[in-house]
OpenMM code with the backbone's topology and positions (N, CA, C; nanometers):
from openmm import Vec3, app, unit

residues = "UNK UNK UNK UNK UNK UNK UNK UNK UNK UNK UNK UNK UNK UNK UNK UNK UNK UNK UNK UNK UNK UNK UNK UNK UNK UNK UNK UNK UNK UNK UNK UNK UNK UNK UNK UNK UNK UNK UNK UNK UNK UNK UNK UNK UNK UNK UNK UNK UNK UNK UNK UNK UNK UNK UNK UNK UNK UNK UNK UNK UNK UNK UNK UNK UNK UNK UNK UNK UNK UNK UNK UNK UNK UNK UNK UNK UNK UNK UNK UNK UNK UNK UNK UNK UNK UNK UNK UNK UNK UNK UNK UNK UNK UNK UNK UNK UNK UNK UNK UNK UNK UNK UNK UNK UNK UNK UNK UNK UNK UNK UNK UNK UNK UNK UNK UNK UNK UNK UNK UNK UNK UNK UNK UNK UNK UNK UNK UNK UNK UNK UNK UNK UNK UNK UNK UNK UNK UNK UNK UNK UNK UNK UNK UNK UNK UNK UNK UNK UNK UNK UNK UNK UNK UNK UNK UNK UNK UNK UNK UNK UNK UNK UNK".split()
positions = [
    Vec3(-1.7350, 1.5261, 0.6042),
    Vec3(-1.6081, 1.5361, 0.5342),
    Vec3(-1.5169, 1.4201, 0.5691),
    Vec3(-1.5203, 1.3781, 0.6909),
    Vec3(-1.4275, 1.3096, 0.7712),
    Vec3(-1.5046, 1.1642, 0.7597),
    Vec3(-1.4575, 1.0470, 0.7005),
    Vec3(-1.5391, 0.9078, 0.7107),
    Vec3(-1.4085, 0.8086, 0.7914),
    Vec3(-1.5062, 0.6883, 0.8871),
    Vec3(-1.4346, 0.6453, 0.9400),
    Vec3(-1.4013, 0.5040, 0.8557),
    Vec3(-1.2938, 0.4439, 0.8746),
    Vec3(-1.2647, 0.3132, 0.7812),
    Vec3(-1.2457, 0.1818, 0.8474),
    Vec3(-1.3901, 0.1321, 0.9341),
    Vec3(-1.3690, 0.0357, 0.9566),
    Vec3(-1.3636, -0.0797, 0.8827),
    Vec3(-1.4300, -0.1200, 0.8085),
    Vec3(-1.4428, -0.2318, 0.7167),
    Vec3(-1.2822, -0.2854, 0.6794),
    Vec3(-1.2249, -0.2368, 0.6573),
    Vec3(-1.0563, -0.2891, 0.6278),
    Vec3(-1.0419, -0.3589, 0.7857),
    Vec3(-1.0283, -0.2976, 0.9108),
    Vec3(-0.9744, -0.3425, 1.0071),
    Vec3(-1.0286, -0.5030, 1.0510),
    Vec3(-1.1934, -0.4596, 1.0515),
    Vec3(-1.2333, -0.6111, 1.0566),
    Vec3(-1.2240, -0.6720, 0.9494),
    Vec3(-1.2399, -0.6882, 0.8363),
    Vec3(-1.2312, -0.7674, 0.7357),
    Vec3(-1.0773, -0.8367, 0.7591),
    Vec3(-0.9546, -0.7669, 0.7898),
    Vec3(-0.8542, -0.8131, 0.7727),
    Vec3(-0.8397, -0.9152, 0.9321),
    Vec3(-0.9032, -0.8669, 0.9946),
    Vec3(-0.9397, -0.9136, 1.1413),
    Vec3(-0.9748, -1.1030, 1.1409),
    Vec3(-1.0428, -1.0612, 1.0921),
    Vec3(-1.1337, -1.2146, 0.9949),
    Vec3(-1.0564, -1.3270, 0.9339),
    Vec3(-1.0005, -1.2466, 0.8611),
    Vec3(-0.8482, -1.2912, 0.7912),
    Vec3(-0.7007, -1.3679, 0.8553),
    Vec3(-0.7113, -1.2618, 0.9362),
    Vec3(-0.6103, -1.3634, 1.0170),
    Vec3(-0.6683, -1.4373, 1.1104),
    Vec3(-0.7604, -1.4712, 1.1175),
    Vec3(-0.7955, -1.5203, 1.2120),
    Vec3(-0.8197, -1.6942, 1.1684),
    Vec3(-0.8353, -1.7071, 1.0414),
    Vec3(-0.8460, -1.8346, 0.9763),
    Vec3(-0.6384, -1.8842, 0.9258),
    Vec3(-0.5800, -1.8089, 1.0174),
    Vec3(-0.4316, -1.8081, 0.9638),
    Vec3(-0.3997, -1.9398, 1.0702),
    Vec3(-0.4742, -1.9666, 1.1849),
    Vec3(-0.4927, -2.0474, 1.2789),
    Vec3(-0.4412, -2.1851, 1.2947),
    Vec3(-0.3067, -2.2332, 1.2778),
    Vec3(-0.3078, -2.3619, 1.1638),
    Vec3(-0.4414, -2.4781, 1.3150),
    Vec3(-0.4845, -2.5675, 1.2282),
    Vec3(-0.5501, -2.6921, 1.3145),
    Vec3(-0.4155, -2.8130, 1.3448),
    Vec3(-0.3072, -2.7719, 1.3496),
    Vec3(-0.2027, -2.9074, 1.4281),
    Vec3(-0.1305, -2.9385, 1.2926),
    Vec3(-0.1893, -2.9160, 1.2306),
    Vec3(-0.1469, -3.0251, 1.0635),
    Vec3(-0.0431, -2.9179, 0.9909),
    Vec3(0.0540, -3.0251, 0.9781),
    Vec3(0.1918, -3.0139, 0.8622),
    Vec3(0.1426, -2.9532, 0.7349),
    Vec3(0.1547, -2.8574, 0.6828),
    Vec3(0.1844, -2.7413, 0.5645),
    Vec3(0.3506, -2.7158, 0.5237),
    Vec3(0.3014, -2.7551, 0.3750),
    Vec3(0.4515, -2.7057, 0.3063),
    Vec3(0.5019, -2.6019, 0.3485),
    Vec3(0.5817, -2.5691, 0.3264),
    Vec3(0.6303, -2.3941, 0.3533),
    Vec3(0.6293, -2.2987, 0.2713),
    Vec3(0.5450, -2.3051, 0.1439),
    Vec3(0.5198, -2.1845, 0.0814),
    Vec3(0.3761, -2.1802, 0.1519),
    Vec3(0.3057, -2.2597, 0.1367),
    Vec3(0.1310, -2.2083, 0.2270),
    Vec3(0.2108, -2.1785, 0.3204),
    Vec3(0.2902, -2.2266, 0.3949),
    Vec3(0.2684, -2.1252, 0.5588),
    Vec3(0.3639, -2.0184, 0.5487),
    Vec3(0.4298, -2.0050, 0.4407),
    Vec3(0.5040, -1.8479, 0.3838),
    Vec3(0.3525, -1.7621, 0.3347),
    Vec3(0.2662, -1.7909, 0.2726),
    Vec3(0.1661, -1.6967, 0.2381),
    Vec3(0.0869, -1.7343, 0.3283),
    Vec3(0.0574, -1.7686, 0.4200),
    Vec3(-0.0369, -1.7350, 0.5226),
    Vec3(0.0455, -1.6524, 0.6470),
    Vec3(0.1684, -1.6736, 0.6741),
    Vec3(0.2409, -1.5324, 0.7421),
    Vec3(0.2251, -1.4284, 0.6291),
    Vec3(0.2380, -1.4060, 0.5183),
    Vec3(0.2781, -1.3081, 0.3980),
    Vec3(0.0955, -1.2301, 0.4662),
    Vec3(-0.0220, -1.3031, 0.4509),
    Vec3(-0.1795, -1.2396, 0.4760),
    Vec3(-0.1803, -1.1933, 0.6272),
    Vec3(-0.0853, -1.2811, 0.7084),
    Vec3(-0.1547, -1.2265, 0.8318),
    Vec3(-0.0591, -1.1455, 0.8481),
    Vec3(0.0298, -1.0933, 0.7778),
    Vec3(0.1197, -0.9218, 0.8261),
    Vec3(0.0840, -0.8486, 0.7440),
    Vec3(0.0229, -0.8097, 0.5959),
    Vec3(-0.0635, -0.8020, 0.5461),
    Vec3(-0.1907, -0.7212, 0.6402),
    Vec3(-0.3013, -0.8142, 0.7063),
    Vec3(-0.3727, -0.8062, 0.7814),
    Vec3(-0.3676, -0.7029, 0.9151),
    Vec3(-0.2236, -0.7748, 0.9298),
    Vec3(-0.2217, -0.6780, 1.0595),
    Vec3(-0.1166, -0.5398, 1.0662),
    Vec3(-0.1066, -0.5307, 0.9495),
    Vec3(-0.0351, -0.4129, 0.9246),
    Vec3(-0.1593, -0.2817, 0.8800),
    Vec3(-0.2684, -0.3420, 0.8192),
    Vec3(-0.3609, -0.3042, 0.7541),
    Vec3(-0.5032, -0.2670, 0.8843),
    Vec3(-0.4754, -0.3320, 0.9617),
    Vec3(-0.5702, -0.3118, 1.1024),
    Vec3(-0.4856, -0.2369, 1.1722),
    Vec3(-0.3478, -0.1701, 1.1868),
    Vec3(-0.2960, -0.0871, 1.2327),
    Vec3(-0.3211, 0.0365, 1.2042),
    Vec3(-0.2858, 0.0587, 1.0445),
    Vec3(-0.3348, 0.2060, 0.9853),
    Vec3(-0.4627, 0.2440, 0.9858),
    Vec3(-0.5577, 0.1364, 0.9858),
    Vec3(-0.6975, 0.1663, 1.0075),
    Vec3(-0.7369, 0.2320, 1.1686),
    Vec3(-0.6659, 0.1445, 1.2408),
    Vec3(-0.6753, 0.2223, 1.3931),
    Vec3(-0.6276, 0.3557, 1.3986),
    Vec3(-0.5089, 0.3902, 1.3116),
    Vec3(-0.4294, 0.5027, 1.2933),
    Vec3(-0.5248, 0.6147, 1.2290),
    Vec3(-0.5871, 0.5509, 1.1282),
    Vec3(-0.6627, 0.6421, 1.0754),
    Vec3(-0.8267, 0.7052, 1.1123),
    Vec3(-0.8711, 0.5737, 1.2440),
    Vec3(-0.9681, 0.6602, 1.2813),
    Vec3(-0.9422, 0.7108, 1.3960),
    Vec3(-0.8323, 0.7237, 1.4037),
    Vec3(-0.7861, 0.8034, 1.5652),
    Vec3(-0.7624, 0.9356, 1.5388),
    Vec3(-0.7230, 0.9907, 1.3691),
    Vec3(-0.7147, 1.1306, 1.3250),
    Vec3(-0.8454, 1.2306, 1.4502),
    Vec3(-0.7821, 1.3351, 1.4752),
    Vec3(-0.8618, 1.4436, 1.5109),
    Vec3(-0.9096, 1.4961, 1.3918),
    Vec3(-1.0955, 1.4746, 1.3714),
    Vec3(-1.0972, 1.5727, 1.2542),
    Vec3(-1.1247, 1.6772, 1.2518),
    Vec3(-1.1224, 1.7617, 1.3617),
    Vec3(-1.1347, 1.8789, 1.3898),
    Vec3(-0.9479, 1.9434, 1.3504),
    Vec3(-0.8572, 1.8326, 1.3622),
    Vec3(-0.7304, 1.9262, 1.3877),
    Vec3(-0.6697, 1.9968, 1.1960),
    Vec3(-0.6273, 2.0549, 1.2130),
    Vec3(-0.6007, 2.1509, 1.0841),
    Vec3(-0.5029, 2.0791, 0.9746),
    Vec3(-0.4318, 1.9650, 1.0412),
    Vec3(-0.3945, 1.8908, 0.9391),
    Vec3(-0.4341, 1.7657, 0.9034),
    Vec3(-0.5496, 1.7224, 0.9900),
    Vec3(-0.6419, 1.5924, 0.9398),
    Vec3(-0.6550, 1.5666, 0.8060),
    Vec3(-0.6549, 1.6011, 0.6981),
    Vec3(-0.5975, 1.5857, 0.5613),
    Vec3(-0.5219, 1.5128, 0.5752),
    Vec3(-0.4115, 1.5629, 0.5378),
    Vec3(-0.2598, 1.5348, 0.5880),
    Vec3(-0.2518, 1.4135, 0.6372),
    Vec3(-0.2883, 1.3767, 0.7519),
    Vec3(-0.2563, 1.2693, 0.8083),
    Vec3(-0.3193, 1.1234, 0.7537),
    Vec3(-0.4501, 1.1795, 0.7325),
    Vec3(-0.5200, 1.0855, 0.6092),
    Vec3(-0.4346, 1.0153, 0.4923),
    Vec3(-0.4367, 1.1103, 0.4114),
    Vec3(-0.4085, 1.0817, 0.2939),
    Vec3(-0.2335, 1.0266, 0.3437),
    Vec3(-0.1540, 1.0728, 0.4136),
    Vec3(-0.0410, 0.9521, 0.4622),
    Vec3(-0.0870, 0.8140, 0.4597),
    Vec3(-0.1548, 0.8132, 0.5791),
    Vec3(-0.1974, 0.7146, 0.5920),
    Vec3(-0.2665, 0.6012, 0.4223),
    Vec3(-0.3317, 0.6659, 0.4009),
    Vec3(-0.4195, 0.5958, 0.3011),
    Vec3(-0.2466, 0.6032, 0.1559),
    Vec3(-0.1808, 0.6382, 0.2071),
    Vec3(-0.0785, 0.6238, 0.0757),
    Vec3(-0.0273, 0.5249, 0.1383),
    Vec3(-0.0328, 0.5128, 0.3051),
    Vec3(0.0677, 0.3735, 0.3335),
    Vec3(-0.0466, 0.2474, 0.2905),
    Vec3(-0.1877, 0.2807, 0.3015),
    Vec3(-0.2712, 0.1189, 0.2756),
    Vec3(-0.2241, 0.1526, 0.1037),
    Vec3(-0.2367, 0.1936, 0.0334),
    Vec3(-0.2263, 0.1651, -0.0779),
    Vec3(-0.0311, 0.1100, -0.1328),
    Vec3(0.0031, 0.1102, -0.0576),
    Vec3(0.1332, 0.0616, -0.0752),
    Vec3(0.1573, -0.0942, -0.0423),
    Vec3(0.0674, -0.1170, 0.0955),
    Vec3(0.0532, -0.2417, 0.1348),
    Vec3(-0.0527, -0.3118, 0.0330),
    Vec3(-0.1131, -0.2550, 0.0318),
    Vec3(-0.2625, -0.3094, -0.1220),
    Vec3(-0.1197, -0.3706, -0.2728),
    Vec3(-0.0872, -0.2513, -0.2913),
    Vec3(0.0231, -0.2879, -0.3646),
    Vec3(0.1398, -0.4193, -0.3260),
    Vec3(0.1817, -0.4055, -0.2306),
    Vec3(0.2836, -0.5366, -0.1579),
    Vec3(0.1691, -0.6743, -0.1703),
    Vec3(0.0826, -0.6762, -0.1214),
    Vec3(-0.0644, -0.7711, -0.1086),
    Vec3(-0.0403, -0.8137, -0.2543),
    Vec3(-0.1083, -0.7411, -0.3629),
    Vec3(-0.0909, -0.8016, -0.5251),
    Vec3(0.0111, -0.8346, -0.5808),
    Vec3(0.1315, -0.8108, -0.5007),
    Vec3(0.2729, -0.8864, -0.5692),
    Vec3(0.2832, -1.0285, -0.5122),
    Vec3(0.1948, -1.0495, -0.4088),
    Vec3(0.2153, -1.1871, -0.3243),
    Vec3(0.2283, -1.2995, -0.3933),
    Vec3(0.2997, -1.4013, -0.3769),
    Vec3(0.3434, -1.5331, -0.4857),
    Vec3(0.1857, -1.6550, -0.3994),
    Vec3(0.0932, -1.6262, -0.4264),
    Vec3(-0.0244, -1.7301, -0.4483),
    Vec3(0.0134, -1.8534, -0.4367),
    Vec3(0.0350, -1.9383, -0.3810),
    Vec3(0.0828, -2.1016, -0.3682),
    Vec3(-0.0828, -2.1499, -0.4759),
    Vec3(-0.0336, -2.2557, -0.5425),
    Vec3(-0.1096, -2.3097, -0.6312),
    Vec3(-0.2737, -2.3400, -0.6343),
    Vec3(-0.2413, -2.3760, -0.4876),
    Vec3(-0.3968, -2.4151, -0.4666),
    Vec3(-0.5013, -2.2424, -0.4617),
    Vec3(-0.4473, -2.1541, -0.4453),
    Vec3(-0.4787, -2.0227, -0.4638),
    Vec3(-0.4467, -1.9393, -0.5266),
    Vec3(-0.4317, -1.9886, -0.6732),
    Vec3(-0.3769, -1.9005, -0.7418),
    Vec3(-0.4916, -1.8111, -0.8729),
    Vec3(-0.6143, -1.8825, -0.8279),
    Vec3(-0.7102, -1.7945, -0.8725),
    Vec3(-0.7717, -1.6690, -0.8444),
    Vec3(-0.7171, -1.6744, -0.6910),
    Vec3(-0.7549, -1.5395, -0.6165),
    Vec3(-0.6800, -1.4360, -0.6537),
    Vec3(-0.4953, -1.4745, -0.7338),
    Vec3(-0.4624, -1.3494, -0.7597),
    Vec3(-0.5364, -1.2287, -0.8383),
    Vec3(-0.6205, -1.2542, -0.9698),
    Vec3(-0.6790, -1.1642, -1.0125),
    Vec3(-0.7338, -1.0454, -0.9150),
    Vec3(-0.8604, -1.1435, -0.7997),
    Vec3(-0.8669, -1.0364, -0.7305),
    Vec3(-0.7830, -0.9922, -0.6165),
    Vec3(-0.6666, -0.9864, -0.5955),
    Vec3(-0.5602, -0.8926, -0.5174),
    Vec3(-0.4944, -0.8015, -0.6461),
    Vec3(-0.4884, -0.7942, -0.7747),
    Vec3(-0.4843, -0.7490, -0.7939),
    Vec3(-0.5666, -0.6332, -0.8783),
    Vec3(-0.6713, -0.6954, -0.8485),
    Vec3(-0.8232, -0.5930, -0.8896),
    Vec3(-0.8101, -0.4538, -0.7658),
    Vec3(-0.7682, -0.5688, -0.6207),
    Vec3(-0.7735, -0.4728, -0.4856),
    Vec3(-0.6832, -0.3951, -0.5143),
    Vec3(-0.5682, -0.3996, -0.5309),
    Vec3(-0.4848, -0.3121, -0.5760),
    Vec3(-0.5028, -0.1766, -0.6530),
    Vec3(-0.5509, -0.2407, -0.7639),
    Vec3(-0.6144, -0.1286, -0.8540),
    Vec3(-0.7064, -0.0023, -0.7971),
    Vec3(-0.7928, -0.0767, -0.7481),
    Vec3(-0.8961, 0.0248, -0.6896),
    Vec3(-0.8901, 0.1015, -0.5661),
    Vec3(-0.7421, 0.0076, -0.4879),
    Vec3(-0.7049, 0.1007, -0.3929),
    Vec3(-0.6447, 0.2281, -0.4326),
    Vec3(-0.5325, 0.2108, -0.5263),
    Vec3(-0.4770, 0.3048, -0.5680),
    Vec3(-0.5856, 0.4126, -0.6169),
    Vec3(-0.6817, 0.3577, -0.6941),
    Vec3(-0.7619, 0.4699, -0.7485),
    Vec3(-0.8333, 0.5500, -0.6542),
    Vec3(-0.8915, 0.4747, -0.5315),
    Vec3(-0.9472, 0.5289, -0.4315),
    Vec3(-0.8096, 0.6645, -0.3868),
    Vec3(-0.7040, 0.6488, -0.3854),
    Vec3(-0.5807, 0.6853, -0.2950),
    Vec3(-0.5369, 0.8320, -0.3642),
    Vec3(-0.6155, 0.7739, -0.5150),
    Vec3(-0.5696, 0.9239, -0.5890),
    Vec3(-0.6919, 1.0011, -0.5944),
    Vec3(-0.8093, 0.9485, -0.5716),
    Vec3(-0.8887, 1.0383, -0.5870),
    Vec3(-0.9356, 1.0689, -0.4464),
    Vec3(-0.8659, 1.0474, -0.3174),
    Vec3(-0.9112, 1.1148, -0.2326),
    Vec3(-0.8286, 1.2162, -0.1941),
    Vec3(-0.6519, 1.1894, -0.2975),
    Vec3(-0.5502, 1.3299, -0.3127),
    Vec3(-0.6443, 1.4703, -0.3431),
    Vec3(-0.7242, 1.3996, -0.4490),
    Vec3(-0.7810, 1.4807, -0.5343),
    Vec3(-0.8661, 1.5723, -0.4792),
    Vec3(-0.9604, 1.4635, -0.3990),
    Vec3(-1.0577, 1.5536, -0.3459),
    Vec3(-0.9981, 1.6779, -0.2062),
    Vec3(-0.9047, 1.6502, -0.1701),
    Vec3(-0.8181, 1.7326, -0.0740),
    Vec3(-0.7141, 1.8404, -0.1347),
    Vec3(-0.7421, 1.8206, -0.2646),
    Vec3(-0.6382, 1.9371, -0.3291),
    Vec3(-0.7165, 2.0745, -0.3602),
    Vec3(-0.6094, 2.1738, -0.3954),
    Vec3(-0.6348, 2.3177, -0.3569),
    Vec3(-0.6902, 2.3855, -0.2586),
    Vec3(-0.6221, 2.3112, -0.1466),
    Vec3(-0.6775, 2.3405, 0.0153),
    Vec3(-0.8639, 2.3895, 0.0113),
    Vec3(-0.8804, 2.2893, -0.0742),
    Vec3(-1.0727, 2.2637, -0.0592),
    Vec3(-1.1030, 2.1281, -0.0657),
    Vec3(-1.2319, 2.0661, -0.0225),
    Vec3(-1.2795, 1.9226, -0.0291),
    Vec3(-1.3436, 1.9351, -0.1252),
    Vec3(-1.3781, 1.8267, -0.2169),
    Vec3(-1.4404, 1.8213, -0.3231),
    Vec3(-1.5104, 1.6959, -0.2862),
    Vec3(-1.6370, 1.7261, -0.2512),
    Vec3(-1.7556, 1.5975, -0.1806),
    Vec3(-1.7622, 1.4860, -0.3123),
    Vec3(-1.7694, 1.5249, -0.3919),
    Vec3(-1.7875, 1.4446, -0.5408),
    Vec3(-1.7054, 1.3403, -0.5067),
    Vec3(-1.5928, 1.4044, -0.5508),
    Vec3(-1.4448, 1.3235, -0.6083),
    Vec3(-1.4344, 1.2386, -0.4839),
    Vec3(-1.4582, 1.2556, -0.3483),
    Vec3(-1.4643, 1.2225, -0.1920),
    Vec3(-1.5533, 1.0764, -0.2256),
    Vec3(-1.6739, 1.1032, -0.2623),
    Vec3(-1.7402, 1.0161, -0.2879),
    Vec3(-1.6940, 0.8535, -0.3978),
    Vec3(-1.6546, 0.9251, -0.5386),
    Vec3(-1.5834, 0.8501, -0.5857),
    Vec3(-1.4419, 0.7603, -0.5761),
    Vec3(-1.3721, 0.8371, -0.4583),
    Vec3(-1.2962, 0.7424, -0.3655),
    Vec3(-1.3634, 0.6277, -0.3115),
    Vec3(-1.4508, 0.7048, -0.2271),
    Vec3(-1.5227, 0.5846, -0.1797),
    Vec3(-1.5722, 0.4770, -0.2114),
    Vec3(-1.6078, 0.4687, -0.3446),
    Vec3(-1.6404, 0.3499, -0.3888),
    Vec3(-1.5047, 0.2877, -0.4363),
    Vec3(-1.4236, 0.3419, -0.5155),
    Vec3(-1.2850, 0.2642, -0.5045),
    Vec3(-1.2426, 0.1853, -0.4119),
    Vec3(-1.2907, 0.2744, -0.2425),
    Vec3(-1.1850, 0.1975, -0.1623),
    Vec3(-1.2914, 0.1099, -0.1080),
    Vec3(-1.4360, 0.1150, -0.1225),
    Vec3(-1.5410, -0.0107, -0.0998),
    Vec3(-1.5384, -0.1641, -0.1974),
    Vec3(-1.4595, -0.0848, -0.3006),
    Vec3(-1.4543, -0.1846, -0.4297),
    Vec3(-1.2878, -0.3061, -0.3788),
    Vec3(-1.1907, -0.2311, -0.3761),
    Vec3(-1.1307, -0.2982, -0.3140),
    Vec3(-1.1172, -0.3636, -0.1715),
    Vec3(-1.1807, -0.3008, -0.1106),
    Vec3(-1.2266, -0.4085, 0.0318),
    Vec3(-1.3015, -0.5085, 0.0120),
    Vec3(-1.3959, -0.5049, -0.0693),
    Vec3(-1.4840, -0.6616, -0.1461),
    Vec3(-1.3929, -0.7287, -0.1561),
    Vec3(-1.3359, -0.7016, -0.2721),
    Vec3(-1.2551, -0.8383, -0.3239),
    Vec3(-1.1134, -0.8481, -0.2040),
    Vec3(-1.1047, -0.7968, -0.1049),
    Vec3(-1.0190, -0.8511, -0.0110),
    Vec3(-1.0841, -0.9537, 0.0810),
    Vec3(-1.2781, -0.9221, 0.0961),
    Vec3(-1.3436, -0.9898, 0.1621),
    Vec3(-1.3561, -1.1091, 0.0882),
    Vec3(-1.3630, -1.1103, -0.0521),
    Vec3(-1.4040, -1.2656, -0.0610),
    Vec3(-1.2672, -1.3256, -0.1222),
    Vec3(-1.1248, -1.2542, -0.1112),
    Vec3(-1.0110, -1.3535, -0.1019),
    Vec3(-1.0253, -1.4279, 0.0599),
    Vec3(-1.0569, -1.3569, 0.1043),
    Vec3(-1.0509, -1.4053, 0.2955),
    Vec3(-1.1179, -1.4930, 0.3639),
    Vec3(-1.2803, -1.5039, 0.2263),
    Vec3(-1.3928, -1.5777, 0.2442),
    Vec3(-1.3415, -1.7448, 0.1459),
    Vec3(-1.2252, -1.7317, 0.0875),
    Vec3(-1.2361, -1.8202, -0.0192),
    Vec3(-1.1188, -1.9275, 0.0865),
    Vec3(-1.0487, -1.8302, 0.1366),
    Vec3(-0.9039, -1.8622, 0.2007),
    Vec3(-0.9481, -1.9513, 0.3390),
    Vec3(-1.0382, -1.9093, 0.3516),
    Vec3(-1.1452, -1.9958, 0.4676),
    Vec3(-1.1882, -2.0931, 0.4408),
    Vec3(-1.2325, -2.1500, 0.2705),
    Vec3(-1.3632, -2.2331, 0.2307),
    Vec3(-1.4381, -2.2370, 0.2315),
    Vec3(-1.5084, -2.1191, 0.2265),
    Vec3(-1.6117, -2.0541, 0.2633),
    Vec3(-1.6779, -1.9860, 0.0417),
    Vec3(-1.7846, -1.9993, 0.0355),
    Vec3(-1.8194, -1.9712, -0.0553),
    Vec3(-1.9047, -1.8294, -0.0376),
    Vec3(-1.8148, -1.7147, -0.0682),
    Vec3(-1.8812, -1.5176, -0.1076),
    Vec3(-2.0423, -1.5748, -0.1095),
    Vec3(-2.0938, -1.4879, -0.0546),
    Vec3(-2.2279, -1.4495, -0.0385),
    Vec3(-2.2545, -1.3153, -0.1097),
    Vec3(-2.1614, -1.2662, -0.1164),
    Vec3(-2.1904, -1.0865, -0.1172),
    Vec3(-2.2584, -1.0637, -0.3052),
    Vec3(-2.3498, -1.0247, -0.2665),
    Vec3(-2.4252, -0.9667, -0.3927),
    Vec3(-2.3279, -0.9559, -0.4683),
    Vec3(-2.3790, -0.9453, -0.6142),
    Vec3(-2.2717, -0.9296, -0.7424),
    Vec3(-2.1753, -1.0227, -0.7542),
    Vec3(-2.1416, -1.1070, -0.7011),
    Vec3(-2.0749, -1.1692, -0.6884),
    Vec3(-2.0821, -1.3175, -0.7559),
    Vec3(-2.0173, -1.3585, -0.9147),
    Vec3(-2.0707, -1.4472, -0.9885),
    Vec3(-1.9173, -1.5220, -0.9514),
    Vec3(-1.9865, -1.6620, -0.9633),
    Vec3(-1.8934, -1.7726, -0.9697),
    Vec3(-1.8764, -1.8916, -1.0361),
    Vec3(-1.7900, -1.8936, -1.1150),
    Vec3(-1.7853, -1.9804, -1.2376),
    Vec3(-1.7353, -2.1157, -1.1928),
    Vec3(-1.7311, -2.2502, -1.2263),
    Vec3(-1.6729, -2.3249, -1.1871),
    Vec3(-1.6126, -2.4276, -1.2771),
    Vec3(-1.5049, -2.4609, -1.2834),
    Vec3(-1.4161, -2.5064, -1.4006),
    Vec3(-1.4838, -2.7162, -1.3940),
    Vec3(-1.5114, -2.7413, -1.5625),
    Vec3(-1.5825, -2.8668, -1.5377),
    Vec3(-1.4076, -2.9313, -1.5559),
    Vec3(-1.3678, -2.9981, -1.4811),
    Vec3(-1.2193, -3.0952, -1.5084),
    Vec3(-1.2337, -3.1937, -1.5321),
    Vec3(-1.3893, -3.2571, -1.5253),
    Vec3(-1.4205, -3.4086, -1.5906),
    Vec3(-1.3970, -3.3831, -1.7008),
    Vec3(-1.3361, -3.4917, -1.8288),
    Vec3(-1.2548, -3.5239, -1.9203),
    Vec3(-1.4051, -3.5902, -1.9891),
] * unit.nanometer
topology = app.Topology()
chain = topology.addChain("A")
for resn in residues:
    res = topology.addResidue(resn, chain)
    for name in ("N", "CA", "C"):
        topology.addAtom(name, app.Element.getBySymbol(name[0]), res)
């Protein structure tokens, strides 16, 4: 009934961790959106600690969940409003794909916790929501690096700018 949510903590882990500057002068909107990812990040590796620390034995482990998972989906939400500095402004689509699917994950794990019963189904179909939006947080994080996504399914188009 009870799943643990690591994948957000490290993924975002990862993330800030390329926030690192190497010595070198950055405008101040990149180093406004690279503070904007790494609080982001580490706001998002907080609730994840928060959330696998739930007792799931205790009688309101629900409860505390689905708080929780309404605060990542709020930050998922804050994340897709982020102003993208130019050189990254292709990645907005997917922050706001993450967005999407967080939220959907967020309502359908209301769902599956409503009428004081679990509904394994609907539980399940969260789950892929909130697996769907952790992807595309992994390969904003993988791109934000220079690093080219590996992860299956994962197609990449590339714009010809020769004239």
């Amino acid at each position: 009934m009870f799943k643990r949510f690591p994948l957000l903590a490290l993924t975002c882990l990862v993330g800030s961790l390329m926030l690192g500057g190497c010595g070198q002068q950055e405008d101040p909107v990149t180093m406004k959106f690279k503070n904007d990812i790494e609080n982001f990040c580490n706001s998002i590796s907080e609730l994840d600690t928060s959330m696998n620390n739930i007792d799931p034995n205790s009688d309101n482990a629900p409860t505390q969940l689905l708080q929780y998972l309404d605060e990542v989906d709020m930050r998922f939400q804050s994340f897709a409003e982020l102003d993208f500095p130019e050189q990254f402004d292709y990645l907005e689509p997917l922050a706001d794909d993450a967005s999407k699917y967080m939220t959907e994950a967020v309502t359908y794990y209301h769902n599956s916790y409503s009428n004081d019963s679990y509904n394994e189904y609907t539980a399940e179909y969260a789950q892929e929501n909130y697996a769907r939006a952790i992807k595309r947080i992994k390969i904003i994080i993988s791109f934000l690096h220079g690093e080219t996504p590996t992860d299956e399914g994962v197609v990449i188009s590339y714009e010809n700018t020769a004239e």
